[in-house]
C-alpha positions in Angstrom: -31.2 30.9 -19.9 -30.7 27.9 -22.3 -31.0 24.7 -21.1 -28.1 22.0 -22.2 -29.1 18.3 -22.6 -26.8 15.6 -21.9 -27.6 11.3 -21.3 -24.7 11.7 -18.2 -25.3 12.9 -15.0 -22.0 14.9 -14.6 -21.4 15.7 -10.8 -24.8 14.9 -9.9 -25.0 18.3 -8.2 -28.0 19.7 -9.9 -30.4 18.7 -7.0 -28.3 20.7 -4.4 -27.9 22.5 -2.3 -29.0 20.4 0.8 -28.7 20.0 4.1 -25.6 18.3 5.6 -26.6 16.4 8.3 -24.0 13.9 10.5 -25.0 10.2 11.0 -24.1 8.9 13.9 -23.8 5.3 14.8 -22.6 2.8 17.2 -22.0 -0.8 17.7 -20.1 -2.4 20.4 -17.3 0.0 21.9 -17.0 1.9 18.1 -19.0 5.6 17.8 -18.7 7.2 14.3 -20.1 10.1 12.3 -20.5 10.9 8.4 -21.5 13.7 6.6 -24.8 13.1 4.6 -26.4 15.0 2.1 -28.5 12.6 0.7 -31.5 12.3 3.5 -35.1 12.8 3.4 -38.2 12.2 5.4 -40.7 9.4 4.3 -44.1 9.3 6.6 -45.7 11.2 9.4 -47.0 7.4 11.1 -45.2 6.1 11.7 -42.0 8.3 11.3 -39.5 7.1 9.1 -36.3 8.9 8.0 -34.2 7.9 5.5 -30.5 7.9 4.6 -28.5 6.7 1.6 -25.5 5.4 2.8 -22.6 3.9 0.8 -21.8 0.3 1.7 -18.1 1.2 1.4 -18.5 3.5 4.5 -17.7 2.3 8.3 -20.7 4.3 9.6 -23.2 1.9 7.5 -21.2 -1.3 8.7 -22.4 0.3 12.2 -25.2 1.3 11.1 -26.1 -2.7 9.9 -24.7 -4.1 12.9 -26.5 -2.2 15.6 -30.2 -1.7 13.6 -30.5 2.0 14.5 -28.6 5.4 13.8 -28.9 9.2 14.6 -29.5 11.9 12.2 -28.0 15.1 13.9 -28.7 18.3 12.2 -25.9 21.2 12.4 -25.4 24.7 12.3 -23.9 26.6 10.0 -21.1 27.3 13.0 -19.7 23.8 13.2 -19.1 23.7 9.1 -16.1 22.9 9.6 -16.4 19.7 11.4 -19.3 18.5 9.5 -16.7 18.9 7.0 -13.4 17.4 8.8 -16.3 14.3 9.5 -17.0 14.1 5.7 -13.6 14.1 4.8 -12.1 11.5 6.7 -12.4 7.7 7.2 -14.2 6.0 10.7 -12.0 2.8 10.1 -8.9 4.5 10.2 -9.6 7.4 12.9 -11.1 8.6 15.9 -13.7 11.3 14.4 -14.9 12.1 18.2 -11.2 12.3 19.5 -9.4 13.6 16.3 -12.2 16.7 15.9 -12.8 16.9 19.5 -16.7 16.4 18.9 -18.7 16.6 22.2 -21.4 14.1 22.7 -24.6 13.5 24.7 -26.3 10.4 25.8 -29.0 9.3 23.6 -32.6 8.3 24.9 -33.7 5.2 22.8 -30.6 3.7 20.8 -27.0 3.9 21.6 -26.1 5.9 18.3 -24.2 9.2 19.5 -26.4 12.7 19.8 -23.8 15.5 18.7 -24.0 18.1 21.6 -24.2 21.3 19.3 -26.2 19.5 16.6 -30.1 22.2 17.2 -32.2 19.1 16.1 -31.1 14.9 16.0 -33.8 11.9 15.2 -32.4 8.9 17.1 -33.6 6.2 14.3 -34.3 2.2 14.4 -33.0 0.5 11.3 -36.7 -0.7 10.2 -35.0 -1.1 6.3 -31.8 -1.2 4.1 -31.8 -2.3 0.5 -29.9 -1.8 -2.5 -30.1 1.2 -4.9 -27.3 1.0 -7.4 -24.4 1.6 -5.7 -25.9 3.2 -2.5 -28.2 1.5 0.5 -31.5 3.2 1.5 -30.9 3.2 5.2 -35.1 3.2 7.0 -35.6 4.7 10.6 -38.1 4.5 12.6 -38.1 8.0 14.5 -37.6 6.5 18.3 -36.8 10.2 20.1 -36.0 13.4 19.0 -34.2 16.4 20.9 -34.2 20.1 20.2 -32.9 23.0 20.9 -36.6 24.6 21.4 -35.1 28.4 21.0 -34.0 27.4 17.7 -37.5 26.6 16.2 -40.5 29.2 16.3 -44.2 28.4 17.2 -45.4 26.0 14.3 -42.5 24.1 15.0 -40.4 25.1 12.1 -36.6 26.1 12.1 -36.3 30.1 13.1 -33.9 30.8 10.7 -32.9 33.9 12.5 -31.8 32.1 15.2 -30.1 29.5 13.3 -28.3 29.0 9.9 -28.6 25.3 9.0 -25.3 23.8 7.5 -26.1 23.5 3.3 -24.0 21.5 0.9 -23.7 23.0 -2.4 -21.2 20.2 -3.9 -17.8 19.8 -5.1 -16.7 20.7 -0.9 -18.2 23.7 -1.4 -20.6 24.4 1.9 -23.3 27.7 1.9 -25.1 29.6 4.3 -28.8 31.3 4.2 -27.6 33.8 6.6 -29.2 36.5 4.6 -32.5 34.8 3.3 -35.9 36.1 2.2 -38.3 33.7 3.6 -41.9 33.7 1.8 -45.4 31.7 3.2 -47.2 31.3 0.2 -50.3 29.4 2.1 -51.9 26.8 0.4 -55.6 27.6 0.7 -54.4 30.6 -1.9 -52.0 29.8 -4.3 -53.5 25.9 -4.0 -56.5 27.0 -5.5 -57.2 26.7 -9.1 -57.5 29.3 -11.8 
């Protein structure tokens, strides 16, 4: 396949598809939750997550009042409220009410753990600075809660037991229902030739 060059980023697709999580956030008697695609781990110790969050949205102005946030991973069951969440604004509705989005009690901040969410990091804001027209959003992982069924020994997703929710881009969601999963171990294919 050809390759076509271009000094434009288009959609800004081509690094998807990726996990749709749901921030969470609260500050005083206000809850919200996003959609995010753009989220990544940053260090083992101590463990920080990160989020890119526009400035524009309610959840950061949470999110920079309170100092802390959730990352709540979803299954591929609930796609349609990850994408109800995405689609709609926190300073004009209700996103717990509206979607009827069950909740649990968090451990360590007072950002919202979504109840059928199989993994959530409760974060403390530890940073947030400017990338272009985006923040880089800094958690310190505080608690974390599982669904243990949902993972297998080595601690990694069983994706037989769940399908995580993926983002593909332009509202377009995707499922690896029928995956082919491969461990290609390091100590062989890490070894030079």
């Amino acid at each position: 396949m050809e390759k076509t060059t271009s000094e434009g980023i288009g959609a800004f697709y081509h690094h998807y598809p990726r996990v749709a999580a749901v921030l969470t956030a609260r500050f005083g008697e206000k809850d919200n939750a996003m959609t995010a695609a753009w989220h990544t781990p940053l260090s083992f110790n101590p463990p920080l997550y990160a989020v890119s969050v526009s400035p524009k949205r309610f959840t950061y102005r949470l999110i920079a009042e309170s100092k802390e946030f959730a990352v709540n991973f979803m299954p591929a069951s609930e796609v349609e409220m990850v994408a109800s969440v995405g689609g709609s604004k926190g300073g004009e509705v209700d996103k717990f009410s509206a979607f009827n989005i069950s909740k649990e009690k968090p451990l360590k901040t007072s950002a919202p753990i979504l109840s059928t969410a199989y993994a959530v990091y409760e974060c403390r804001l530890v940073s947030d600075k400017e990338y272009g027209d985006h923040r880089l959003l800094v958690g310190e992982i505080v608690a974390v809660h599982w669904h243990e069924a949902a993972f297998a020994a080595d601690e990694t997703l069983d994706m037989d037991k769940v399908d995580p929710v993926l983002y593909l881009g332009g509202e377009r969601y995707i499922t690896a229902s029928e995956c082919t999963i491969r461990t290609l171990e390091r100590k062989i294919y890490g070894k030079s030739a």
